[in-house]
C-alpha positions in Angstrom: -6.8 -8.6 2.3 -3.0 -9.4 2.5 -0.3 -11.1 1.0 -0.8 -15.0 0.7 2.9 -14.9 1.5 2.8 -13.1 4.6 -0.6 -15.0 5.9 1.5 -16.2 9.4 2.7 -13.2 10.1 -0.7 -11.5 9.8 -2.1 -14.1 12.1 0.9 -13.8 14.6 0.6 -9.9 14.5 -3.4 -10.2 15.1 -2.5 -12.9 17.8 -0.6 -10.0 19.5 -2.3 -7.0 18.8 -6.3 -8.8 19.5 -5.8 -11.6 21.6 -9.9 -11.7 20.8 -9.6 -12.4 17.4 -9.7 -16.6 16.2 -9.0 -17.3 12.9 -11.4 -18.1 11.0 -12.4 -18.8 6.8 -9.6 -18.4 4.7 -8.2 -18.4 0.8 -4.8 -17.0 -0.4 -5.2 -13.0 0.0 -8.5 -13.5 2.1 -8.7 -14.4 5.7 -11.6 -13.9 8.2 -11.5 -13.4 12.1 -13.9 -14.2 14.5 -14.3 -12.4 17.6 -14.3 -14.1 20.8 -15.7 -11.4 22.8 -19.2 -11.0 21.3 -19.8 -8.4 18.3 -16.7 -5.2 17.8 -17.7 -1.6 17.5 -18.5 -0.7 14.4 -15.7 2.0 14.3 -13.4 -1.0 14.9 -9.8 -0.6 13.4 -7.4 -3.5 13.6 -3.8 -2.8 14.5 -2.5 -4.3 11.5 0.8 -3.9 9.0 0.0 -6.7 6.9 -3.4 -6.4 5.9 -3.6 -3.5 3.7 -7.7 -3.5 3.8 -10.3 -4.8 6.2 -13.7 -4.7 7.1 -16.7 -6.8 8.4 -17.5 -10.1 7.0 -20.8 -11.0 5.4 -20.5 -14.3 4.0 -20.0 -15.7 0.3 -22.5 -14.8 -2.9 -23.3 -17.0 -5.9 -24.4 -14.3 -8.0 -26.5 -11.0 -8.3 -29.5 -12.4 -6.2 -27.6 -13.3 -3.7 -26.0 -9.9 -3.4 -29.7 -8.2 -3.3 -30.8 -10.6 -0.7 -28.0 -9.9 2.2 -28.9 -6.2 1.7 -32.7 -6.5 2.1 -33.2 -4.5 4.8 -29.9 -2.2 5.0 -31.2 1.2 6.3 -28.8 3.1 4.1 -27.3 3.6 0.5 -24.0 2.6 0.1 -20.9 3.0 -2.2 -20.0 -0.6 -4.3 -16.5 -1.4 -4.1 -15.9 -4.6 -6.0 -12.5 -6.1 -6.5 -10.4 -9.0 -7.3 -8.7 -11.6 -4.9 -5.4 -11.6 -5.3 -3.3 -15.1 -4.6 0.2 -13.4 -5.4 3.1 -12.4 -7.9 2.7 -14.4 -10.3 -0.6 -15.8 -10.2 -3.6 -14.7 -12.9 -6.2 -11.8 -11.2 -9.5 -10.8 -12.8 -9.5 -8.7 -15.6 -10.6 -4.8 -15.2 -13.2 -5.8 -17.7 -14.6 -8.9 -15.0 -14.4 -6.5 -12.6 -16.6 -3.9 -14.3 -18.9 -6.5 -15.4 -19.8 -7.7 -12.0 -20.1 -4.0 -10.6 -22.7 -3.2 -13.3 -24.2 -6.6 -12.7 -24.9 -5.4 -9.0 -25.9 -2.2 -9.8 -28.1 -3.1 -12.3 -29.9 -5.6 -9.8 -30.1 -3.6 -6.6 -30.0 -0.2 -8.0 -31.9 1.2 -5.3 -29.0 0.3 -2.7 -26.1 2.6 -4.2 -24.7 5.8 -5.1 -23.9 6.3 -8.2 -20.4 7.3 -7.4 -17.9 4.8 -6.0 -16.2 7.7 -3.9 -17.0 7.3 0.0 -16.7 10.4 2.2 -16.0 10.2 5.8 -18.7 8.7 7.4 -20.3 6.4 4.4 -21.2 2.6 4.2 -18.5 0.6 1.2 -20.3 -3.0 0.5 -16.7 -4.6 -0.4 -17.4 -7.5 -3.4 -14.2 -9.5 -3.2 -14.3 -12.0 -6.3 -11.9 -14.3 -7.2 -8.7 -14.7 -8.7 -9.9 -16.0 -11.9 -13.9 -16.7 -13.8 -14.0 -19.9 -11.9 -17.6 -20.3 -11.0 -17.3 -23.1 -8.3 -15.9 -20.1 -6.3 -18.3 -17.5 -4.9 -18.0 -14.0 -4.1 -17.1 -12.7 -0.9 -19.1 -9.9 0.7 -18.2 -7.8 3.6 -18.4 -3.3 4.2 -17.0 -1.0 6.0 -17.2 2.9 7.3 -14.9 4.9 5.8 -13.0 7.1 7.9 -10.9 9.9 6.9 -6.8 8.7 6.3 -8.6 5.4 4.7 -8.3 4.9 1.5 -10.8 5.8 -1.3 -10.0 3.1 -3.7 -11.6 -0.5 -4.1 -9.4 -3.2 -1.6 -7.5 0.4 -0.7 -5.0 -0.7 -4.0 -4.1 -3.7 -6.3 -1.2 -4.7 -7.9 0.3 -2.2 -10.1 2.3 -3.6 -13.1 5.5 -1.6 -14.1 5.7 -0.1 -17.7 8.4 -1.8 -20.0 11.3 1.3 -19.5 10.9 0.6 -15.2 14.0 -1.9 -14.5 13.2 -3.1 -11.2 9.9 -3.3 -9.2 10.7 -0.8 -7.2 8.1 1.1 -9.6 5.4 -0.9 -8.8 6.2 -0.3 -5.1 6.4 3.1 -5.2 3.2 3.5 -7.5 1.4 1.4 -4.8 2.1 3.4 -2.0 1.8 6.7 -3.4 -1.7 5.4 -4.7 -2.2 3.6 -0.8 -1.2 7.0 1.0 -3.0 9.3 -0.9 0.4 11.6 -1.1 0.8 14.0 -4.3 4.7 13.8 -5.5 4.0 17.0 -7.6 6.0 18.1 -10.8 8.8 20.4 -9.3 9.4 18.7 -6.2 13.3 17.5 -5.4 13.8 13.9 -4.2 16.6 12.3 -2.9 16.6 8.1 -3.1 18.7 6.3 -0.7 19.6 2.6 -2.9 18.5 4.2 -6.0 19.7 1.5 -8.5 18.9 -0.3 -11.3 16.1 2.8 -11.1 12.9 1.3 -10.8 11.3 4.3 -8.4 13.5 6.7 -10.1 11.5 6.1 -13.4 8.0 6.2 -11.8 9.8 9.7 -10.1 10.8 11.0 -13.4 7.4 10.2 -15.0 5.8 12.8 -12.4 8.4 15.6 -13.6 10.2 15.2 -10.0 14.1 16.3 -9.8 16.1 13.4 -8.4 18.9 12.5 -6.6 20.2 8.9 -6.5 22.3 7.7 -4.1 24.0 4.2 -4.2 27.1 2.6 -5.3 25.9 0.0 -7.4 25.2 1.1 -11.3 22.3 2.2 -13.1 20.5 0.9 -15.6 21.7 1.4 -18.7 19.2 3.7 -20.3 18.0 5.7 -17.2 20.4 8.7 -18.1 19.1 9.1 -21.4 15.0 8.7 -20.4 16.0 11.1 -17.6 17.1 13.4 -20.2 14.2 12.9 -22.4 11.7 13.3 -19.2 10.5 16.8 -17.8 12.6 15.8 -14.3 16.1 15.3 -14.3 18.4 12.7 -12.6 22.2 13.0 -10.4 23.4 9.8 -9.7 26.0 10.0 -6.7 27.6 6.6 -7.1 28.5 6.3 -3.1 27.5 4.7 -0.2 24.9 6.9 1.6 27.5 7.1 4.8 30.0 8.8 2.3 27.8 11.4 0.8 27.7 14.9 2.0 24.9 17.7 2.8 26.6 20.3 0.3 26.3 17.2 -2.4 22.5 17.4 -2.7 19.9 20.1 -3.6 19.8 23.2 -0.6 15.9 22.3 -0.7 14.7 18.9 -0.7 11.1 17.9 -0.4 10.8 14.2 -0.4 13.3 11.3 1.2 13.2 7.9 -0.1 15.1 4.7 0.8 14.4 1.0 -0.5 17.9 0.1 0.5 18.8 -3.7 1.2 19.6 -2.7 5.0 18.8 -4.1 8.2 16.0 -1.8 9.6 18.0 -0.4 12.4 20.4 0.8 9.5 18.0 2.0 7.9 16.5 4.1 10.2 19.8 5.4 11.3 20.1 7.2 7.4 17.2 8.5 7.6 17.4 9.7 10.9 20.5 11.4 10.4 19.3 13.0 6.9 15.7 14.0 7.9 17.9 16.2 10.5 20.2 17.5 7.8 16.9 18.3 5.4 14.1 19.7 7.5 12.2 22.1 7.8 11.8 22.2 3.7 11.0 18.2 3.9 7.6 17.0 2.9 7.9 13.6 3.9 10.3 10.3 4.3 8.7 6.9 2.1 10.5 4.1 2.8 10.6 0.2 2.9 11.6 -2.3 6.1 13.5 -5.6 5.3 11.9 -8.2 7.2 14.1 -11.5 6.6 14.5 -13.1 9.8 11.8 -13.9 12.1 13.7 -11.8 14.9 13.3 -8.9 12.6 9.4 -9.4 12.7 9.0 -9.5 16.3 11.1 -5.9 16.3 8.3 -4.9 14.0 6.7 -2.6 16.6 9.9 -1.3 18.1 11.2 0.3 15.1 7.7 1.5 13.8 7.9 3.4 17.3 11.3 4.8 16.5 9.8 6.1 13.3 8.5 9.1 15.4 12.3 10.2 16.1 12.3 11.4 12.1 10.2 14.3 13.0 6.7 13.7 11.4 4.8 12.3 14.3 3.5 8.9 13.9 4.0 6.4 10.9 1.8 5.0 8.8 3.2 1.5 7.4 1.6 -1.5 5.5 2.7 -4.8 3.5 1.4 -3.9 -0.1 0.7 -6.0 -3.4 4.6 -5.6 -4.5 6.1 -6.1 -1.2 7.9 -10.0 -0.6 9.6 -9.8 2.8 9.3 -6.0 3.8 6.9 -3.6 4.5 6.6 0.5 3.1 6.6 3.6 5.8 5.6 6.7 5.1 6.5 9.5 7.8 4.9 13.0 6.2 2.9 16.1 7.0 -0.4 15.4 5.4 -1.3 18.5 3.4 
């Protein structure tokens, strides 16, 4: 699964990464690989930013037979993920109410097959039910599992697209929400953030919201309404209306647990901010979440390169991926996994 937007770059980045892999079957936020080199390993694990979930390809179902028939013979229960295709911003998805319809549907006609609870642990077998976009029965569903390992996430298609509430001003919620939800971190009530490019306030909202303290940091304005939901929140909000190059150590909290930049930057400027504060913060600091502007094709090919120079902010490696949200960029999160 991946962005419909971002489908050359996935296949450029596969190119790279598994010269063995063709392309293969495709539709917008699907795509299928076949292996030159005879069948992969079963713990096989693509190096891969832009697709945010993968697994092994079955082949297309018509219906709830179907579905029974390519598991005849599968020596062990699995967990049922079903999930929508997803052709983009913008575009219709299937309803929670489809998607629960078509779970029970499967369950109801190869009962036998699953666990009751959709949960995998370390180890299990996920049948992945990919329908599409809309009820449009000339499509089918596609089919495919995986194994789930542990730092793999638990949720069906590992995270759809997360709509902001009404009081968010900028998507910068959803983003947040879908990476928090993607990497499995827990942004407890309490905890002090600092935002690098804080404004209009989208993240800040979906930080208040988890009764986080926050710091903003950016000289463009505010929305107009975030000081008063700040005040009405169980967090609270300090805008420091400055460039992050004029701000000081003494101007933000002595113990910070969470860094935080969606900054329009170039990448390398990015990284030199957080390089610089992740050395002014630590040891307190949990963890560094942060986006990559990708708008040049000579940024993409650098890709690698400054995923390698994540390890310089002092977390070990990163863990990055294109998410529902994203449009030319791609999220990093650099933390201690606790």
């Amino acid at each position: 699964m991946a962005q419909p937007q971002s489908s050359a770059w996935l296949k450029a980045e596969l190119a790279r990464e598994h010269p063995e892999l063709a392309t293969a079957y495709g539709r917008p936020g699907l795509y299928t690989f076949k292996s030159r080199g005879g069948a992969l390993p079963l713990d096989f694990v693509p190096r891969t930013v832009f697709a945010r979930h993968f697994g092994f390809s079955v082949g297309p179902a018509g219906g709830f037979a179907d579905v029974r028939r390519l598991l005849e013979g599968c020596p062990s229960r699995l967990r049922l993920h079903v999930y929508a295709r997803d052709e983009g911003e913008g575009c219709p998805i299937a309803s929670t109410a489809q998607l629960e319809e078509t779970r029970l549907g499967i369950l109801s006609a190869s009962s036998d097959q699953f666990h009751d609870d959709t949960t995998p642990n370390a180890g299990d077998l996920v049948l992945d039910v990919i329908v599409p976009p809309s009820s449009d029965p000339a499509e089918p569903w596609f089919i495919g599992w995986h194994r789930h390992v542990v730092g793999r996430s638990t949720r069906p298609g590992a995270i759809g697209r997360q709509t902001p509430p009404s009081h968010a001003p900028s998507r910068a919620w959803s983003k947040l929400e879908e990476l928090l939800l993607w990497s499995g971190l827990r942004l407890k009530a309490g905890h002090r953030a600092v935002e690098i490019g804080c404004a209009p306030g989208g993240a800040v909202v979906n930080l208040l919201d988890r009764g986080l303290h926050v710091t903003g940091i950016d000289p463009g304005e505010m929305a107009p309404h975030i000081a008063e939901y700040a005040e009405g929140s169980s967090g609270t909000f300090a805008h420091l209306q400055l460039p992050a190059a004029g701000v000081a150590r003494e101007q933000l909290p002595a113990v910070v647990d969470w860094l935080l930049c969606d900054a329009n930057l170039a990448p390398t400027v990015t990284l030199r901010y957080l390089a610089h504060w992740s050395k002014q913060l630590r040891p307190k600091l949990r963890g560094i979440l942060f986006t990559l502007k990708l708008n040049d094709e000579r940024m993409l090919r650098a890709l690698p390169k400054l995923l390698s120079r994540c390890g310089e902010l002092g977390f070990g490696p990163a863990r990055a991926v294109q998410l529902p949200s994203h449009r030319q960029e791609v999220a990093v999160v650099c933390a201690r996994l606790r």
